[in-house]
PyMOL Python script that loads the backbone (N, CA, C, O; Angstrom):
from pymol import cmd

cmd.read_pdbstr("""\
ATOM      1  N   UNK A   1      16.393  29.098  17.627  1.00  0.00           N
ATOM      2  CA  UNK A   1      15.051  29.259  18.125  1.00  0.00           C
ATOM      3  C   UNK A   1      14.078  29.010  16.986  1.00  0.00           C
ATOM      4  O   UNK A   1      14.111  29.550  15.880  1.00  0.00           O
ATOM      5  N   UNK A   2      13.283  28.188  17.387  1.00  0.00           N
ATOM      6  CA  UNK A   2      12.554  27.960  16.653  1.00  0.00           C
ATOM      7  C   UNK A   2      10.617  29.311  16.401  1.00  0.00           C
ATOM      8  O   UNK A   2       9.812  29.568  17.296  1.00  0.00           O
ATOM      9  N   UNK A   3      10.587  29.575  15.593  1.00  0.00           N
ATOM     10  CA  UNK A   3       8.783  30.530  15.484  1.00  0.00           C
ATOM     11  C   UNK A   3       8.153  30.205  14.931  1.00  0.00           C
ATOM     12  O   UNK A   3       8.260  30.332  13.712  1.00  0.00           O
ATOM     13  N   UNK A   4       7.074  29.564  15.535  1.00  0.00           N
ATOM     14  CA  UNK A   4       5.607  29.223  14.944  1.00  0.00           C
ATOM     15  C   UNK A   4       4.737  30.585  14.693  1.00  0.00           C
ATOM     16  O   UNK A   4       4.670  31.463  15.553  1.00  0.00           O
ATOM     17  N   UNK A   5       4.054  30.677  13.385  1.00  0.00           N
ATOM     18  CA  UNK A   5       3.164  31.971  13.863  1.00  0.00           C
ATOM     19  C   UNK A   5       2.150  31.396  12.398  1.00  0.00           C
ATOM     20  O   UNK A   5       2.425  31.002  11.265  1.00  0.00           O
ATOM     21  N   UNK A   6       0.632  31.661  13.341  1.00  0.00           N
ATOM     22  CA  UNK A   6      -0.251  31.718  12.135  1.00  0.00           C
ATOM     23  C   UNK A   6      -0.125  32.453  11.083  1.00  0.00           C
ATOM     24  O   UNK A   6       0.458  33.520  11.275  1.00  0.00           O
ATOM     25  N   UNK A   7      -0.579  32.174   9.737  1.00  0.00           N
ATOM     26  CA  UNK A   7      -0.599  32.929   8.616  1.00  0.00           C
ATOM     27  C   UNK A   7      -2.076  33.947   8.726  1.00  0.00           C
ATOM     28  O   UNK A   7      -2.371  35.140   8.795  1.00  0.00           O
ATOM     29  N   UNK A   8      -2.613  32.857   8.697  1.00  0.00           N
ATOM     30  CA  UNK A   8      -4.627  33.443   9.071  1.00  0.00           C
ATOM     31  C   UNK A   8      -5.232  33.128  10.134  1.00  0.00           C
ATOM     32  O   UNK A   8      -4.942  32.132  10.797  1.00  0.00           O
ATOM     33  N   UNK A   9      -6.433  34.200  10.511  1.00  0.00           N
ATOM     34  CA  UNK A   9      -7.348  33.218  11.460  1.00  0.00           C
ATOM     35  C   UNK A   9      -8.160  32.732  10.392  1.00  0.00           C
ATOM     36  O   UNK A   9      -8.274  33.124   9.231  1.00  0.00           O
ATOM     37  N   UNK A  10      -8.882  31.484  11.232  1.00  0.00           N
ATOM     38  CA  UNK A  10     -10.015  30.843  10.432  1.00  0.00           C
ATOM     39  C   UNK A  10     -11.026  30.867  11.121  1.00  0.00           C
ATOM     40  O   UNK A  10     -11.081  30.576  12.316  1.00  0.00           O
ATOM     41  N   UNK A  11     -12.160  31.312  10.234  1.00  0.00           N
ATOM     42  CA  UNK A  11     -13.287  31.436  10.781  1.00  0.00           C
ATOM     43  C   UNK A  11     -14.638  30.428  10.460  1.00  0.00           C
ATOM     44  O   UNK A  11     -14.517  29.618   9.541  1.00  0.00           O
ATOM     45  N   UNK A  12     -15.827  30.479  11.167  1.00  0.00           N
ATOM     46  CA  UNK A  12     -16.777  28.983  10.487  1.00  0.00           C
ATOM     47  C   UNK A  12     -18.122  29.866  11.299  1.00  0.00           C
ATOM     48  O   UNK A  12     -18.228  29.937  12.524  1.00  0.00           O
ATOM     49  N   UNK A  13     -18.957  30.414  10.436  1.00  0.00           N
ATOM     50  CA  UNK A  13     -20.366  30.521  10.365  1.00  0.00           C
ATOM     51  C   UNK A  13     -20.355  31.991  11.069  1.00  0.00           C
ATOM     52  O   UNK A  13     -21.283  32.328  11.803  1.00  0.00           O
ATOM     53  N   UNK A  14     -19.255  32.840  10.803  1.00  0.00           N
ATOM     54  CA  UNK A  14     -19.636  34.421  11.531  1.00  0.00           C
ATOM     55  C   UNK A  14     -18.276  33.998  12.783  1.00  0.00           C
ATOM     56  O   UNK A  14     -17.095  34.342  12.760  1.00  0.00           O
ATOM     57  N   UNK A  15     -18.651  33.567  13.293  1.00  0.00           N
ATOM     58  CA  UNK A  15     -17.581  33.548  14.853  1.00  0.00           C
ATOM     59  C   UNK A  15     -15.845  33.504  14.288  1.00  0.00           C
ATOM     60  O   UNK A  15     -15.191  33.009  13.371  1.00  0.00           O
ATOM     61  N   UNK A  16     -15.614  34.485  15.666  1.00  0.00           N
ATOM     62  CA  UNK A  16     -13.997  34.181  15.236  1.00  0.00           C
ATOM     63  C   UNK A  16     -13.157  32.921  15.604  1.00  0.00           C
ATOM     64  O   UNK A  16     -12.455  33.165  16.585  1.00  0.00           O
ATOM     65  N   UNK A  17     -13.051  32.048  15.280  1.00  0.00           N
ATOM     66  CA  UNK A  17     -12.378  30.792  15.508  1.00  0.00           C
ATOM     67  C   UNK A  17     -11.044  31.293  15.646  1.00  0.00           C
ATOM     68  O   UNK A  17     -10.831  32.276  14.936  1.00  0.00           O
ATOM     69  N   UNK A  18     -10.061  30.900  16.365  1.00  0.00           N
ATOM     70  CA  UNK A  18      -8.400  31.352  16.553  1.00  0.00           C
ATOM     71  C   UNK A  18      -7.998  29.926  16.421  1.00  0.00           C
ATOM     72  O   UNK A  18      -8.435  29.256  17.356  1.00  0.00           O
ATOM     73  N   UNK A  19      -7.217  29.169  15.447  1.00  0.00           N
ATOM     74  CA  UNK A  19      -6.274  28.894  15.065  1.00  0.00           C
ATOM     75  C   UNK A  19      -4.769  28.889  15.592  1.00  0.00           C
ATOM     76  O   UNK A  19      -4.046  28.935  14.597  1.00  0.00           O
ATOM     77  N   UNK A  20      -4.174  28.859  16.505  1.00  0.00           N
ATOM     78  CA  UNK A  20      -2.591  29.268  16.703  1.00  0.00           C
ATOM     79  C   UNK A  20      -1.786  27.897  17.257  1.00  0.00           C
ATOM     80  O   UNK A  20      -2.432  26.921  17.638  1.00  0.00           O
ATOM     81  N   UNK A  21      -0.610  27.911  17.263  1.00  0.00           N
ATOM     82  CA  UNK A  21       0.366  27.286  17.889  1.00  0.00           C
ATOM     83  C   UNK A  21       1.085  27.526  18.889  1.00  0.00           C
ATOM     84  O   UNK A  21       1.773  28.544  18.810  1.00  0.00           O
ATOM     85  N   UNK A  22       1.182  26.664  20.200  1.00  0.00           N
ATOM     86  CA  UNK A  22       1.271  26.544  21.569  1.00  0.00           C
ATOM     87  C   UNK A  22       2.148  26.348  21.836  1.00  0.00           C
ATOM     88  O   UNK A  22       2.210  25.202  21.391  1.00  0.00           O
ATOM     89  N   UNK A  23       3.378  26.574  22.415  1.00  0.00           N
ATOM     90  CA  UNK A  23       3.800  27.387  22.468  1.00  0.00           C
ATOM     91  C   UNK A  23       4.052  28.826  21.136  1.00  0.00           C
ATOM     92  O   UNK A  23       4.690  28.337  20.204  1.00  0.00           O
ATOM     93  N   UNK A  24       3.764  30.169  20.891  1.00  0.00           N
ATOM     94  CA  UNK A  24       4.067  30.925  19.982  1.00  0.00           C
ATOM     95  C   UNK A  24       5.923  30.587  19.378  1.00  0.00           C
ATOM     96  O   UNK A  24       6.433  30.391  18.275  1.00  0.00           O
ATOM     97  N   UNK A  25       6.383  30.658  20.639  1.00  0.00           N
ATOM     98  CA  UNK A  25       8.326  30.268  20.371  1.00  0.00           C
ATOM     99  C   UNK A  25       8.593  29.361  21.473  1.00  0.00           C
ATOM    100  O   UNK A  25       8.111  29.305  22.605  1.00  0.00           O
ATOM    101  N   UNK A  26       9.653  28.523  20.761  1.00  0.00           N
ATOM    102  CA  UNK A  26      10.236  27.534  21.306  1.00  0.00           C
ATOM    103  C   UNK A  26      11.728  27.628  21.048  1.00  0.00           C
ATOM    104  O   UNK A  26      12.037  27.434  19.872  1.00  0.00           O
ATOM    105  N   UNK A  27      12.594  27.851  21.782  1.00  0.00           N
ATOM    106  CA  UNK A  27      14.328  27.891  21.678  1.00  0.00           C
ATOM    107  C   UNK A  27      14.596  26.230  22.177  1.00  0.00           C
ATOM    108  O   UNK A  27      14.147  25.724  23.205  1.00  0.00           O
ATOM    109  N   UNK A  28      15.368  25.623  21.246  1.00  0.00           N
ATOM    110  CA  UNK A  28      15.722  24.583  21.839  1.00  0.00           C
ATOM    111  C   UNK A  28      17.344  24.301  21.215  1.00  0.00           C
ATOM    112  O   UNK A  28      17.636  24.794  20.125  1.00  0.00           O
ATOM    113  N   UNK A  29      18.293  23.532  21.936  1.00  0.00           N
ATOM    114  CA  UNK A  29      19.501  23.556  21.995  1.00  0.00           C
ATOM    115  C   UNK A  29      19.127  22.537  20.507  1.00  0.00           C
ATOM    116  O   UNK A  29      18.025  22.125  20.143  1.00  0.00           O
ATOM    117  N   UNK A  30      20.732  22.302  19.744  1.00  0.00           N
ATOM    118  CA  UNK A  30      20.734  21.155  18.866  1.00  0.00           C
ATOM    119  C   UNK A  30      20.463  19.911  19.093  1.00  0.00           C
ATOM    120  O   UNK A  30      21.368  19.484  19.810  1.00  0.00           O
ATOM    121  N   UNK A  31      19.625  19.004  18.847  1.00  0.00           N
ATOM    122  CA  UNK A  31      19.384  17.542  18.996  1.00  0.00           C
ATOM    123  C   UNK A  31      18.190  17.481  20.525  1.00  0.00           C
ATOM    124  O   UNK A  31      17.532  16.576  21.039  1.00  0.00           O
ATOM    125  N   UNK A  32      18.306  18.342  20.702  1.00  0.00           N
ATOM    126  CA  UNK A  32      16.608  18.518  21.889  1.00  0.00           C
ATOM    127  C   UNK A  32      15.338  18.192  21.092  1.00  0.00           C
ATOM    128  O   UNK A  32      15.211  17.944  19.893  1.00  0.00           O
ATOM    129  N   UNK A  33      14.390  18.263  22.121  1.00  0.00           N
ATOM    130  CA  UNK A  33      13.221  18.001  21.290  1.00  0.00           C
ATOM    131  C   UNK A  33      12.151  18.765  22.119  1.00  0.00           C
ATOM    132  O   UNK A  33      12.193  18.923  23.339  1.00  0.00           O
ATOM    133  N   UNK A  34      11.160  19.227  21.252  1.00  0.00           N
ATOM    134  CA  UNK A  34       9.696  19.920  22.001  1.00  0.00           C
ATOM    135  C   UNK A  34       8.802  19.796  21.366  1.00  0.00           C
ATOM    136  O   UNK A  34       8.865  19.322  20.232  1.00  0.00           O
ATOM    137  N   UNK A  35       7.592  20.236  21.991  1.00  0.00           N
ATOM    138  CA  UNK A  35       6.215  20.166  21.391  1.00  0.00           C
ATOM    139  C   UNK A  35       5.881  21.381  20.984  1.00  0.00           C
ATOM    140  O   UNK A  35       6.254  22.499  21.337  1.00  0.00           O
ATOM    141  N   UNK A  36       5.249  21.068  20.321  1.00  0.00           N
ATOM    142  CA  UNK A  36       4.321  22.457  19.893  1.00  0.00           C
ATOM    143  C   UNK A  36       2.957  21.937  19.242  1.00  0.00           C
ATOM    144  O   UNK A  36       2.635  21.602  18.102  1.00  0.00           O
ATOM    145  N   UNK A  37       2.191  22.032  20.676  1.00  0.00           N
ATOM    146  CA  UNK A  37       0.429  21.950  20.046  1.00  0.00           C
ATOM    147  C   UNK A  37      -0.283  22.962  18.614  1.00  0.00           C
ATOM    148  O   UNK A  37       0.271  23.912  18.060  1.00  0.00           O
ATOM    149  N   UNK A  38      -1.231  22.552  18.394  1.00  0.00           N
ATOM    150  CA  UNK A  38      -2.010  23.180  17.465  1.00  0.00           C
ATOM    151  C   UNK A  38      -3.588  23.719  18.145  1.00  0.00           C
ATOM    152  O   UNK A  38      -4.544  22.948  18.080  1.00  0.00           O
ATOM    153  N   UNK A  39      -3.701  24.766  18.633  1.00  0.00           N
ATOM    154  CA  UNK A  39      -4.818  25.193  19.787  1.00  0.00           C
ATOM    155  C   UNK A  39      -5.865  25.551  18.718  1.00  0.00           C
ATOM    156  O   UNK A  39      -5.615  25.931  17.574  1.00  0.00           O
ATOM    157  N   UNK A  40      -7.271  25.339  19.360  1.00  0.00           N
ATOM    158  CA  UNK A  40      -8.162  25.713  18.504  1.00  0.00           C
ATOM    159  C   UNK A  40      -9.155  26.217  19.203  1.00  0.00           C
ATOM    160  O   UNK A  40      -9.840  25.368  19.773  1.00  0.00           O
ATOM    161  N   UNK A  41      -9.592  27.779  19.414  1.00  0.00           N
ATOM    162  CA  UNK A  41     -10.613  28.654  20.497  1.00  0.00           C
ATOM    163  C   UNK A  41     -11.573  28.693  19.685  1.00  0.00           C
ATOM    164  O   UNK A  41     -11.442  28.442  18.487  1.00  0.00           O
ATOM    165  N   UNK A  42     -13.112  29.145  20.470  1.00  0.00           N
ATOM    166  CA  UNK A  42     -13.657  29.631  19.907  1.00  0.00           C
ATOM    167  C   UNK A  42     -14.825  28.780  19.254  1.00  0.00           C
ATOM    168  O   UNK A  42     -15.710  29.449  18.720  1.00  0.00           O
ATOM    169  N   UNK A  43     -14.928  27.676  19.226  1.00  0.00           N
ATOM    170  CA  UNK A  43     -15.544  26.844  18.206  1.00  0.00           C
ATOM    171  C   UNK A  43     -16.141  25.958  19.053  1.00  0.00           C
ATOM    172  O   UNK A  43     -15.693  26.019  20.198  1.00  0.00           O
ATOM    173  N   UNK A  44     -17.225  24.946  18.824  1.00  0.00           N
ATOM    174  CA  UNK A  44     -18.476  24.537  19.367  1.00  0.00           C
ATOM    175  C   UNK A  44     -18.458  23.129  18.287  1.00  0.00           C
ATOM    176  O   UNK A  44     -18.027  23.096  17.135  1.00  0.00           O
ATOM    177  N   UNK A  45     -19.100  21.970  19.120  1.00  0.00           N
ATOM    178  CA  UNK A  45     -19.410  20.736  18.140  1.00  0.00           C
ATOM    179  C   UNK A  45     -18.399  20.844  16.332  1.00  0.00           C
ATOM    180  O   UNK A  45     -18.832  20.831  15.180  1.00  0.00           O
ATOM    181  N   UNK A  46     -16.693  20.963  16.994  1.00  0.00           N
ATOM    182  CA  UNK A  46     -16.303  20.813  16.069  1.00  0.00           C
ATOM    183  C   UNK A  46     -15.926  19.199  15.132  1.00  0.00           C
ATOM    184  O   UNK A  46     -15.248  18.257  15.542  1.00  0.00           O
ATOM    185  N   UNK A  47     -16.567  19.324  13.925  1.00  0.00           N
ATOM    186  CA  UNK A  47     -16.464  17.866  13.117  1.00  0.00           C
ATOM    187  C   UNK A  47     -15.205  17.346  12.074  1.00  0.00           C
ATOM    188  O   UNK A  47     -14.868  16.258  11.607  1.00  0.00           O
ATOM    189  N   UNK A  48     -14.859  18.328  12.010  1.00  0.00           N
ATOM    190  CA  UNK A  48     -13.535  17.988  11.305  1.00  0.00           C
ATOM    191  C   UNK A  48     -12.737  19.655  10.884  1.00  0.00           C
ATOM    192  O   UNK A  48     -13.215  20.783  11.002  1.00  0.00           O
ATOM    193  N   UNK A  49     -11.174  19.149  10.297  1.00  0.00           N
ATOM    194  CA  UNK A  49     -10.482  20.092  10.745  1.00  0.00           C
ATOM    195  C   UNK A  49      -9.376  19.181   9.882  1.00  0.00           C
ATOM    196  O   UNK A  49      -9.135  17.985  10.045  1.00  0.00           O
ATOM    197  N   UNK A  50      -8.599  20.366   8.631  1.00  0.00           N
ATOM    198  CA  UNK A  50      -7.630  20.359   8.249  1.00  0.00           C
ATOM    199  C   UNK A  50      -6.302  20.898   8.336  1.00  0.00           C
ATOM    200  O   UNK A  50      -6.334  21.861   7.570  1.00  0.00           O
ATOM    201  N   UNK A  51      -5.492  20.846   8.688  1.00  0.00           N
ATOM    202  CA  UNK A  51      -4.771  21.622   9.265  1.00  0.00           C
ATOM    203  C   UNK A  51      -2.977  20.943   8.414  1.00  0.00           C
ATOM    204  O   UNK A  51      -2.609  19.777   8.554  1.00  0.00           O
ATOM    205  N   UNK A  52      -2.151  22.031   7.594  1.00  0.00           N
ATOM    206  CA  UNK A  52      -0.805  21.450   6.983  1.00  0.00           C
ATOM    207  C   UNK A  52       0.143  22.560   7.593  1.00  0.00           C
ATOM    208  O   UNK A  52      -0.093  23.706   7.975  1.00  0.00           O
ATOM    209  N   UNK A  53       0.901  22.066   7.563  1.00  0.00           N
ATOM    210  CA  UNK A  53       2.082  22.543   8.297  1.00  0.00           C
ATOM    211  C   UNK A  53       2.968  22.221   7.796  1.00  0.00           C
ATOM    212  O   UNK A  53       3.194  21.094   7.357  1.00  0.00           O
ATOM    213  N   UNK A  54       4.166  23.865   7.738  1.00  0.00           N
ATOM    214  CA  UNK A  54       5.394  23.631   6.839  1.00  0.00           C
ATOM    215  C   UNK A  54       6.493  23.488   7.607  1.00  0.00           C
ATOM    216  O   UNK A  54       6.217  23.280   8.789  1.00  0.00           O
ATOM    217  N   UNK A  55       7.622  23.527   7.354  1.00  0.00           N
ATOM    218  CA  UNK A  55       8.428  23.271   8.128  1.00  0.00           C
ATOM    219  C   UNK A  55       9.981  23.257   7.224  1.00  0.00           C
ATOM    220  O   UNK A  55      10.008  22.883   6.052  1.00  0.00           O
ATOM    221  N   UNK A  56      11.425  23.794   8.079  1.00  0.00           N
ATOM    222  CA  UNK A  56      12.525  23.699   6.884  1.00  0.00           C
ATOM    223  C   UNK A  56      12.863  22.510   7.897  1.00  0.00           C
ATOM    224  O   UNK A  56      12.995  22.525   9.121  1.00  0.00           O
ATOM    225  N   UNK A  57      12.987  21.150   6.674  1.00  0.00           N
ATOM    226  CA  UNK A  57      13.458  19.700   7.819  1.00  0.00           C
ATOM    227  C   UNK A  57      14.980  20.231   7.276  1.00  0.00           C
ATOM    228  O   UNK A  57      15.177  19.795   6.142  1.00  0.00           O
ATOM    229  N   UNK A  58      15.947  20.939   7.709  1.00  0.00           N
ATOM    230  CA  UNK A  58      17.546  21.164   7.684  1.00  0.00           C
ATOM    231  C   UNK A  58      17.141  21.546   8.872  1.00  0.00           C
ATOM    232  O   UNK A  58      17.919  21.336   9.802  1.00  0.00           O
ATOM    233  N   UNK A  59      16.165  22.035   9.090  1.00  0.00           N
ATOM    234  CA  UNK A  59      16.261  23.087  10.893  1.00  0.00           C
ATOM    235  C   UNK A  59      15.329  22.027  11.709  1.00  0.00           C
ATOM    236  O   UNK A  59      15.995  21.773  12.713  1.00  0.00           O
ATOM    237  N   UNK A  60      14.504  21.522  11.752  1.00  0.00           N
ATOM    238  CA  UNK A  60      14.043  20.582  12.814  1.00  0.00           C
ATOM    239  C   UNK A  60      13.175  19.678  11.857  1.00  0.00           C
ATOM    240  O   UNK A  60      12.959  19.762  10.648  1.00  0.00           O
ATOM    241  N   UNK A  61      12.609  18.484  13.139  1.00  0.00           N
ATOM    242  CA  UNK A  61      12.486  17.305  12.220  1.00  0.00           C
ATOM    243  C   UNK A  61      11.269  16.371  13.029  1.00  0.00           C
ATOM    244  O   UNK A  61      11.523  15.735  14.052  1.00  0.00           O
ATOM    245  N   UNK A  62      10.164  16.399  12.505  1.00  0.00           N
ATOM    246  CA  UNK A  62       9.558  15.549  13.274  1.00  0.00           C
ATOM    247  C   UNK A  62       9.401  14.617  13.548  1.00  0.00           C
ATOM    248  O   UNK A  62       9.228  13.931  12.541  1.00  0.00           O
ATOM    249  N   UNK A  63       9.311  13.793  14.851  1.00  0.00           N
ATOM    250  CA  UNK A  63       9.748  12.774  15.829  1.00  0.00           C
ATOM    251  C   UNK A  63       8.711  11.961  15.370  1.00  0.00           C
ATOM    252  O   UNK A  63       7.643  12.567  15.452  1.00  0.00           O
ATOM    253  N   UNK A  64       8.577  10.683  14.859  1.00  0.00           N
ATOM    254  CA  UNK A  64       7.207   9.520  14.442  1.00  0.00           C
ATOM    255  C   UNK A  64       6.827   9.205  15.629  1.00  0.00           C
ATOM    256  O   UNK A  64       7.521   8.677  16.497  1.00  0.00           O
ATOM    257  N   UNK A  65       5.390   9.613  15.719  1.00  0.00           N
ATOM    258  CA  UNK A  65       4.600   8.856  17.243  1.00  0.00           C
ATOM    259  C   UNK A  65       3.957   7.898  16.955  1.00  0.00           C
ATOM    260  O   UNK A  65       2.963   7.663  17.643  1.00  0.00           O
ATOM    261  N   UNK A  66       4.256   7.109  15.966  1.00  0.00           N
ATOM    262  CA  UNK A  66       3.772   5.909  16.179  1.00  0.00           C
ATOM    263  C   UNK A  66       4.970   4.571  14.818  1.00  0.00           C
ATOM    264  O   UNK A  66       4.591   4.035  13.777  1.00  0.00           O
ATOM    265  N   UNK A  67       6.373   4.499  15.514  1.00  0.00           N
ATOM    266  CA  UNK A  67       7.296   3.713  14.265  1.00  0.00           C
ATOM    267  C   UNK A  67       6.414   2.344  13.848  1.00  0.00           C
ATOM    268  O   UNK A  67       6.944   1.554  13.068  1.00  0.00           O
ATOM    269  N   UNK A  68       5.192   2.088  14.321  1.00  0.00           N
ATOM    270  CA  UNK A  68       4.867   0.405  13.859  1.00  0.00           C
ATOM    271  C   UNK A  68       4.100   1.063  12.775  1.00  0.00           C
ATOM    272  O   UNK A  68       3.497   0.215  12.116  1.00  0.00           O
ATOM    273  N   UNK A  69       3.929   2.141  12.402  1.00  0.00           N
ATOM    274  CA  UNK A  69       2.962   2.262  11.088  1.00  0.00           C
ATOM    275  C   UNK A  69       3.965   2.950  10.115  1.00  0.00           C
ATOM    276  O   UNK A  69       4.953   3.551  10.535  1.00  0.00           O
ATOM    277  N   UNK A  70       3.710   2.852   9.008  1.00  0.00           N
ATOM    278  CA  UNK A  70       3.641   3.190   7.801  1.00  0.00           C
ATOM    279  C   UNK A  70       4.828   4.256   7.478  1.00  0.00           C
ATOM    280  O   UNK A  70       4.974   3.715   6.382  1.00  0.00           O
ATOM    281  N   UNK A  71       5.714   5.192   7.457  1.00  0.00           N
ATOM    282  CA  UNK A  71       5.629   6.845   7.301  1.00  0.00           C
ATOM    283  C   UNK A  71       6.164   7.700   8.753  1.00  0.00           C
ATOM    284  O   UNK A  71       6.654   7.098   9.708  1.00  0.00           O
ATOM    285  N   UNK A  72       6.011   8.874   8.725  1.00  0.00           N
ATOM    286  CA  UNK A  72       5.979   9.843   9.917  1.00  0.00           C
ATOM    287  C   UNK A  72       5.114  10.003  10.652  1.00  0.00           C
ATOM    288  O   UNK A  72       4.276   9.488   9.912  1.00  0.00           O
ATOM    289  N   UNK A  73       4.535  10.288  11.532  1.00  0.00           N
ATOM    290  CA  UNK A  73       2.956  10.436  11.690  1.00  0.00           C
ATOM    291  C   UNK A  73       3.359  11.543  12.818  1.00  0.00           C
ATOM    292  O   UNK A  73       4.505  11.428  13.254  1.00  0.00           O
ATOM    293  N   UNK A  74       2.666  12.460  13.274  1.00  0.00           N
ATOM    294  CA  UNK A  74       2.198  13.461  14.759  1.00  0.00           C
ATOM    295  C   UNK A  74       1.372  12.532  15.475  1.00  0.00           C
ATOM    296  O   UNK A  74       0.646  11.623  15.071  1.00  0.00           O
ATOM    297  N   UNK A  75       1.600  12.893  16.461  1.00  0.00           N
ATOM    298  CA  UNK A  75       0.600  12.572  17.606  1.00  0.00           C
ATOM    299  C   UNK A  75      -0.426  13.433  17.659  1.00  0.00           C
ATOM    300  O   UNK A  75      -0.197  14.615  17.917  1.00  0.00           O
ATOM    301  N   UNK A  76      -1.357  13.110  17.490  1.00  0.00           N
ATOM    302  CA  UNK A  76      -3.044  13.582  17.517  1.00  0.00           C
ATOM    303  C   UNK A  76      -3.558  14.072  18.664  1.00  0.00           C
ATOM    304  O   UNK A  76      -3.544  13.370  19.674  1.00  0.00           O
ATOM    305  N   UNK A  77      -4.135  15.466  18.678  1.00  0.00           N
ATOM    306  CA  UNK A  77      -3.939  15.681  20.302  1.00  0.00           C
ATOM    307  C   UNK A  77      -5.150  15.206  20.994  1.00  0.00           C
ATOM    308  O   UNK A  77      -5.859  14.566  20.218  1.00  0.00           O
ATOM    309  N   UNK A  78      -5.578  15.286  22.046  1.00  0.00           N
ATOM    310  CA  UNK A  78      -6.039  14.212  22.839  1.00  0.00           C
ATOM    311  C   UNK A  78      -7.596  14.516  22.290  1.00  0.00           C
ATOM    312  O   UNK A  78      -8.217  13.484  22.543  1.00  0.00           O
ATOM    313  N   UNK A  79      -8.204  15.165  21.858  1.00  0.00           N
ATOM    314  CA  UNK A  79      -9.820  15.250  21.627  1.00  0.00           C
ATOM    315  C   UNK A  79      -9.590  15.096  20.475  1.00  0.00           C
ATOM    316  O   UNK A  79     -10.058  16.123  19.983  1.00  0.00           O
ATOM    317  N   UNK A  80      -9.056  14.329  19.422  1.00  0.00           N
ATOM    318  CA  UNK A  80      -9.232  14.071  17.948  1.00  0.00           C
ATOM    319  C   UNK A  80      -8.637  12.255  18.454  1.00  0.00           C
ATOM    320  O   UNK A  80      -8.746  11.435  17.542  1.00  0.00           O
ATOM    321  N   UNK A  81      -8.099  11.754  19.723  1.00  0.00           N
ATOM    322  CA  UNK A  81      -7.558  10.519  19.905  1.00  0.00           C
ATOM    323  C   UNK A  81      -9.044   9.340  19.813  1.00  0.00           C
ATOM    324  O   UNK A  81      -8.703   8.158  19.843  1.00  0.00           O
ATOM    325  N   UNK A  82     -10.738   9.619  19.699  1.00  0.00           N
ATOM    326  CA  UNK A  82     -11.168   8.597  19.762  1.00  0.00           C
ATOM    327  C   UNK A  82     -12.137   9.033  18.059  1.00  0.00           C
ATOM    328  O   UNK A  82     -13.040   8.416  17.493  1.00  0.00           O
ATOM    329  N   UNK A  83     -11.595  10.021  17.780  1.00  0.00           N
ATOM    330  CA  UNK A  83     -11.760  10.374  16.092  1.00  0.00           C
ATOM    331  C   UNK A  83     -11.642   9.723  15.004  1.00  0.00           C
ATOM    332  O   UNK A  83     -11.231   8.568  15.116  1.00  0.00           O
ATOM    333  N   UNK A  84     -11.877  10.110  13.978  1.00  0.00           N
ATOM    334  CA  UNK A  84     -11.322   9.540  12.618  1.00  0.00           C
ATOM    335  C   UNK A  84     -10.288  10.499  12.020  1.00  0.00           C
ATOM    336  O   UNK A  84     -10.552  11.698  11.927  1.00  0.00           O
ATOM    337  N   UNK A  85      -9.070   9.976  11.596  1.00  0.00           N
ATOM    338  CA  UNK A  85      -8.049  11.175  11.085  1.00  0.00           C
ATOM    339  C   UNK A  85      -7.710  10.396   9.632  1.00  0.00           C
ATOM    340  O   UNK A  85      -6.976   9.412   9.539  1.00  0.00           O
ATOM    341  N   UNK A  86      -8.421  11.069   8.500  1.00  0.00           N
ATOM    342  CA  UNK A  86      -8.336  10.283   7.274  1.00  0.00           C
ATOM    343  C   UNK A  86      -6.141  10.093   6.899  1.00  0.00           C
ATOM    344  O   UNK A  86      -5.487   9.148   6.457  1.00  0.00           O
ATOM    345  N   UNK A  87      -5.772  11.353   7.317  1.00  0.00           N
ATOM    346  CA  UNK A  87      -4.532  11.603   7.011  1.00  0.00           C
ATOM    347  C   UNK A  87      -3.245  11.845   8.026  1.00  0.00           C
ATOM    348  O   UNK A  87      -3.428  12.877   8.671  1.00  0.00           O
ATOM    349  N   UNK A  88      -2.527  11.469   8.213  1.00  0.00           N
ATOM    350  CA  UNK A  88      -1.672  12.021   9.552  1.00  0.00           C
ATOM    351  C   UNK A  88       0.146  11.425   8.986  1.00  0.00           C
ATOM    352  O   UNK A  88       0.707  10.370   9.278  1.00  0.00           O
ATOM    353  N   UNK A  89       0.602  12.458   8.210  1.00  0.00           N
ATOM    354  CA  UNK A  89       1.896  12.242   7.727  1.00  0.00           C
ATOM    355  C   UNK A  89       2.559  13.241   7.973  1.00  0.00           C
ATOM    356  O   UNK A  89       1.934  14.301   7.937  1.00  0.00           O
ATOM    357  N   UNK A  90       3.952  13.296   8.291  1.00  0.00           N
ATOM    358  CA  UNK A  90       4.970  14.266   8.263  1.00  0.00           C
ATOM    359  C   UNK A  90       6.216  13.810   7.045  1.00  0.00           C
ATOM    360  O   UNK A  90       6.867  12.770   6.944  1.00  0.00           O
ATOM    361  N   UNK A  91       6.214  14.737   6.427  1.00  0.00           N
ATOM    362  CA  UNK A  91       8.057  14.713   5.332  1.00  0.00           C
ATOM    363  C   UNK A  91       8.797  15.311   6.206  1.00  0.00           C
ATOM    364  O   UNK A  91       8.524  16.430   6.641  1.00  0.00           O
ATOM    365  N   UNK A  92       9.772  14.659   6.545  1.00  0.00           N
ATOM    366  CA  UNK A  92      11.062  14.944   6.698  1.00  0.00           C
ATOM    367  C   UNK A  92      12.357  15.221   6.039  1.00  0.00           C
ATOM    368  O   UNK A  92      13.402  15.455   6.646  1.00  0.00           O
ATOM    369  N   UNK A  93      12.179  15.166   4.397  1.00  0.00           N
ATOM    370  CA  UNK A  93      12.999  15.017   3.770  1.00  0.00           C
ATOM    371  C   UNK A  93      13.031  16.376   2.908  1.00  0.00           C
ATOM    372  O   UNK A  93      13.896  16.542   2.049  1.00  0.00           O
TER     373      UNK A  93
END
""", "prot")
cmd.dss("prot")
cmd.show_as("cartoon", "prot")
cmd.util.cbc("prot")
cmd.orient("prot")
């Protein structure tokens, strides 16, 4: 089984912004695959957004959503898709 869990919330100008990962747990058999969004409450005319993520690649491994480029990449979730994303890499190694 896999557990996502925030470290912090993050906050921007007084308001509580929530930060978390969508599903909280994910159990998945060996060689399966799932998602797990990156949710973001709370927040208004947001302009940009850093966000790193760790991960043990012996225990899971992220899937390249896009093999014609470069590297690893995530899939960008759908309101950052007509954005600018200066950075978008995953290590697997």
């Amino acid at each position: 089984m896999i557990l996502a869990q925030p470290k912090a919330a993050a906050t921007a100008q007084g308001s509580d912004v929530i930060l978390r990962p969508d599903p909280l747990s994910l159990g998945l058999m060996p060689d399966a695959q799932g998602t797990i969004a990156i949710v973001i409450e709370n927040v208004q005319n947001l302009y940009g957004v850093e966000i790193h993520l760790a991960f043990d690649p012996n225990v899971i491994q992220v899937e390249d959503a896009n093999p014609a480029w470069e590297g690893v990449q995530i899939e960008p979730a759908a309101w950052l898709q007509d954005g600018f994303v200066a950075v978008n890499r995953a290590d697997n190694s």
